[in-house]
N, C-alpha and C positions, 0 to 999 in steps of 0.2 A: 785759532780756527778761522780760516780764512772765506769769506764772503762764498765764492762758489763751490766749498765743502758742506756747508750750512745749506744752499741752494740743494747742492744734490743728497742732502741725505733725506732732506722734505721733498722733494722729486720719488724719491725711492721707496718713501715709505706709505704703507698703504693700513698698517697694522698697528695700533701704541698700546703698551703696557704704561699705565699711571700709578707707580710703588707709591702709597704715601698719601691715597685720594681720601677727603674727608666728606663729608654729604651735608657739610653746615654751607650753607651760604655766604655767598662774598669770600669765602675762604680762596686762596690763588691758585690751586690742584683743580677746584670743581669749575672754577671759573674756564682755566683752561683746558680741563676735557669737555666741556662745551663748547668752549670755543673748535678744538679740533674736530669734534664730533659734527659740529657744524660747516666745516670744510672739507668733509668727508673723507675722514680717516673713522677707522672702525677702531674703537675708544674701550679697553678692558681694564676695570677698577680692580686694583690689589691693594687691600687692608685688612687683615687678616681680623681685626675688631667690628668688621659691619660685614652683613650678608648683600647689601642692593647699595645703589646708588643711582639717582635718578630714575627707579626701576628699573637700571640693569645688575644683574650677578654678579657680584661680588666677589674676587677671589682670595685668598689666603695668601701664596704666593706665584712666583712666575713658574713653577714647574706645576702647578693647580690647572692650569691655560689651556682648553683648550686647544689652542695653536702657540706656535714658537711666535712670538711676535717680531717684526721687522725693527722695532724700536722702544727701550725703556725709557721713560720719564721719571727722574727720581727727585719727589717732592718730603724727603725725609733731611733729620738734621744730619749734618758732617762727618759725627762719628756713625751713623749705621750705614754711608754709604758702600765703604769698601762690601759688606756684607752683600747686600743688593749685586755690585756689580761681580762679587762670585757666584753667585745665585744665575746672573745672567751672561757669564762664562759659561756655568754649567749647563743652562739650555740652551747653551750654542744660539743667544740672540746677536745678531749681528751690528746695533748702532745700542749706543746708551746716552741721555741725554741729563746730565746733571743742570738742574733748574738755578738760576738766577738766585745770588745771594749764598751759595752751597757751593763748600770749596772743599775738594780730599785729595790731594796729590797721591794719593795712596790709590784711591780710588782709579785717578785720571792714568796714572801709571799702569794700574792694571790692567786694565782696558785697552789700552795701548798695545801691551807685549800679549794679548791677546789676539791682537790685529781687530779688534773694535773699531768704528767710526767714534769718537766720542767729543761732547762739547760739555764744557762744563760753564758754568757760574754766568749765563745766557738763558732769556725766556725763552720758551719755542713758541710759545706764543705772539710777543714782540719780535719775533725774527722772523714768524712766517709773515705777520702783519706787515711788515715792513717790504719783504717780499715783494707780497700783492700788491704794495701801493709802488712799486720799481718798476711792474708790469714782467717779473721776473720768475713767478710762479700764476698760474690762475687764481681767481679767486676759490672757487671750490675744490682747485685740487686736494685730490687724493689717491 
């Protein structure tokens, strides 16, 4: 994934689904839906084990949503990714974002012959971070 795909898909996205959000602290999921949330991306926790997080609503999974989100965040181990990322085939979401350290070729293939945008085994966090310090997104975008 090359530098200005990463660019535009944080450009594009205004919407995140976070599969795999935990509500412990210091945990790397809650750390970075804060972080995004605080860059103004509009921030939807999916964990089908907690109702809230940070006092927001909680969802079960991505067809639970409210809205089709612009973008999934999947903060789960290796093997439940492919799952996830049929979950988010089938509500037609358009990017999927496999989190730093999480590798499923299975996954990234699927997504692929989907025509998904997908990045895998990359923080979105460290990459928007890095970003803003390029002067290559704004700070608050979203």
């Amino acid at each position: 994934m090359h530098n200005e795909e990463i660019e535009s898909i944080l450009l594009d996205t205004k919407t995140i689904a976070v599969v795999g959000i935990s509500d412990k602290l210091g945990r790397p999921s809650l750390t970075v839906s804060s972080y995004l949330k605080d860059h103004g991306y509009e921030v939807f926790p999916v964990n089908p084990n907690l109702s809230s997080v940070a006092h927001v609503p909680c969802y079960p999974d991505l067809k639970s949503l409210p809205v089709t989100p612009d973008l999934v965040v999947i903060f789960r181990k290796a093997s439940d990714v492919p799952d996830v990322v049929r979950e988010a085939v089938a509500t037609a979401v358009p990017k999927v974002w496999i989190q730093e350290g999480i590798v499923s070729e299975e996954a990234y293939n699927m997504a692929e012959i989907a025509g998904m945008a997908v990045v895998m085994d990359k923080c979105i966090m460290k990459e928007h971070a890095r970003l803003v310090r390029e002067c290559r997104i704004q700070k608050g975008h979203a």
